[in-house]
C-alpha positions, 0 to 999 in steps of 0.5 A: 190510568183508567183509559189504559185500563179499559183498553188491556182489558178489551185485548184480554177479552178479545184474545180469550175469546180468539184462543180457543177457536184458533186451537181448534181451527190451528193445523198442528204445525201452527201451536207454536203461535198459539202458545206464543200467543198465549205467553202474550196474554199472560203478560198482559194479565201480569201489567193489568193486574200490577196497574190494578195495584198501583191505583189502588195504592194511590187512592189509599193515600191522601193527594198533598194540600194545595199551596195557598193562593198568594195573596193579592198585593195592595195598591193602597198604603197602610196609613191610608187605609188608617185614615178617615176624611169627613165633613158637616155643613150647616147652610141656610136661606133665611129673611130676618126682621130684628127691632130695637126699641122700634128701630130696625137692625142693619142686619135685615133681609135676605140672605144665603148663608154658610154658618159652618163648615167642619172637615175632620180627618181622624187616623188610627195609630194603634188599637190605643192611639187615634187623633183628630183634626176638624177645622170650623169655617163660617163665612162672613157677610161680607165675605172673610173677617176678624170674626168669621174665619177659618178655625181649628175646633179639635187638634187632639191625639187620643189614648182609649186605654178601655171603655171606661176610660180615653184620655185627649191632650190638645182642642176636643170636645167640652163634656157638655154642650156637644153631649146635649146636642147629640140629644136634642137632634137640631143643631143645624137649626139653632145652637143649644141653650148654654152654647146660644146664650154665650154661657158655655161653648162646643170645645177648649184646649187641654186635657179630656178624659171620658168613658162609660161604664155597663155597656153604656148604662153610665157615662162622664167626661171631664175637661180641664182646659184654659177656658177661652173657648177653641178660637183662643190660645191662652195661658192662665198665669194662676188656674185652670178651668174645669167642666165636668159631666155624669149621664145615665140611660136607666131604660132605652132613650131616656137620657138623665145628665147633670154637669158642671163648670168652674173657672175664670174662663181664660181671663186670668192670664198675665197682663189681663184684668184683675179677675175677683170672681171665678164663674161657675155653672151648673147644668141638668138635662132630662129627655127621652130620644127615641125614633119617632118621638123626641123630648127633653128639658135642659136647665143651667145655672150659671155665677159670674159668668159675665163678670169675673172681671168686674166687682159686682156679682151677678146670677143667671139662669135659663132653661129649654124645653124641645121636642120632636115627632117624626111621621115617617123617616124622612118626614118631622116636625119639631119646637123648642123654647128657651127662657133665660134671666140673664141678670138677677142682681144687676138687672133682674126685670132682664128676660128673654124669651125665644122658640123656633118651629119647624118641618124636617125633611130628610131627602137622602141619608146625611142631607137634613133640611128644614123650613123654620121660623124663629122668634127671640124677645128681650124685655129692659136690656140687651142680651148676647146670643148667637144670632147676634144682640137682642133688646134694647132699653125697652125691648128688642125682637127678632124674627127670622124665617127660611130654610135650613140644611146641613149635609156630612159625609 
């Protein structure tokens, strides 16, 4: 439009311009020319002045919106997209020096191993629905056995109805050792006290519900499940096992928890032993769990937990104190101490002391690795742990050193 524009106005002025000096020149037989020409240049000025009206009328009125680009059509499925797959191992490299009243453990030496292996595949239904499953693998000695196998941890289908409250049915999380853990900060490097000393474990099959309340100022959990443990199906033929857990977090990175459990641990069902006794815990944690500087105490209390099958009553009660600092984000040190009497009726002179030691290193995000020396003591008997049998009739000890990592992605 504006090309046209120039180009008639150019004409107009050149034949302005040309007129006048052809009238003059022109002889008079030639002023049929000039007014034929003059008669041209009112044409010209007639569409000059109608396109002139045209644009303006089209700059008047807005231009039409585009029409939305297409989006690009997605090669991936909707369930796929829904779906996360995970994993955490936790290897080590490590010498062990384990005594019996004096005599060597058959479990001596060196030797490389894979003490977990977890894969989680978690897929979102809907806002409200969500399930998990995660697989726990550890690989024997001597390769796959009765006892080291492939299990599954959590198989759980999950219904988050609000913050404060999410309901699981099936094998998830109990509500306390796997909450302690998320505190301390080494699991890779030992268990934590409970779950080390056989009174208490990670995961159960039942019903869990949990949530927090004041953006996470306060938080519980409670498990009623069958009380042998995830590696174990079982139906209780007269109760169920409950755990239960309340935590607070008054100012950041200081931690307060109090839990509890009660039950027959799975021991109830039909055709097992007579069951006079119920066992019951009860658990405390304090800690501070910032950045830098990381420490806490847990104490447990536990009733018949090794003896609800026998006549004879018993009381244990241990507690652990650990702590950390790192020096930089990839560089830290880190200790703990657990005290446990497991016996206080039947064997009361029972003690076992154990600590660990250690230098952490973080290489790369998701990959931990740590140089550590454990030691665990028990004096006038036998305890389980999860290093294996610790004691003798006098004293056992247990030595091991090496190195420790775990990786996830």
């Amino acid at each position: 439009m504006m090309t046209k524009r120039i180009l008639l106005a150019a004409v107009l002025a050149t034949s302005a311009l040309a007129t006048p000096a052809l009238a003059q020149s022109a002889p008079q037989g030639d002023g049929d020319e000039v007014q034929a020409l003059k008669a041209e240049m009112q044409a010209l000025q007639a569409r000059l002045d109608k396109l002139e009206a045209e644009q303006a009328a089209a700059a008047s009125t807005p231009a039409p919106a585009p029409a939305p680009a297409a989006a690009p059509a997605s090669s991936v499925p909707a369930w796929v997209a829904d779906t996360k797959i995970g994993g955490k191992a936790y290897l080590n490299v490590s010498n062990i020096h384990q005594l019996s009243d004096g005599a060597p453990s058959s479990q001596n030496g060196m030797q490389a191993e894979l003490k977990r292996f977890y894969l989680t595949v978690d897929h979102r239904f809907s806002d409200v629905f969500s399930a998990n499953l995660t697989t726990d693998f550890r690989y024997g000695t001597n390769g796959l056995s009765k006892d080291d196998t492939l299990y599954v941890k959590k198989a759980y289908l999950q219904a988050t109805l609000a913050p404060e409250l999410f309901v699981r049915v099936g094998s998830a999380d109990l509500p306390w050792v796997p909450f302690v853990e998320s505190v301390y900060g080494y699991r890779y490097v030992e268990n934590t006290l409970i779950d080390r000393t056989k009174y208490g474990t990670s995961a159960d099959w039942g019903v869990h519900v949990g949530g927090t309340f004041g953006g996470g100022l306060v938080s519980y959990a409670v498990s009623a499940v069958n009380g042998a443990g995830y590696k174990t199906l079982s139906r209780s033929s007269d109760t169920i096992d409950l755990e239960g857990r309340i935590s607070a977090q008054p100012i950041k990175n200081v931690v307060f928890a109090l839990g509890g459990y009660t039950g027959k641990l799975g021991k109830s069902a039909d055709g097992q032993a007579n069951t006079p006794h119920r066992a019951k815990r009860f658990d405390a944690l304090a800690a501070y769990a910032g950045k830098t500087v990381r420490v806490g105490v847990e104490y447990f209390k536990a009733w018949d937990w090794n003896n609800v099958t026998t006549p004879q009553s018993d009381v244990s009660s241990g507690w652990s104190a650990f702590g950390s600092y790192a020096f930089t984000p990839k560089l830290n040190v880190f200790g703990r101490y657990d005290w446990v009497n497991p016996n206080q009726k039947t064997n009361r002179p029972l003690k076992e002391n154990y600590f660990n030691v250690g230098l952490g290193y973080q290489p790369v995000k998701n990959v931990d690795l740590a140089l550590v020396y454990k030691r665990d003591r028990a004096d006038n008997g036998l305890v389980a742990t999860s290093n294996g049998t610790i004691g003798g009739v006098d004293r056992g000890t247990y030595d091991e050193i090496g190195i420790w990592s775990q990786f996830s992605f």
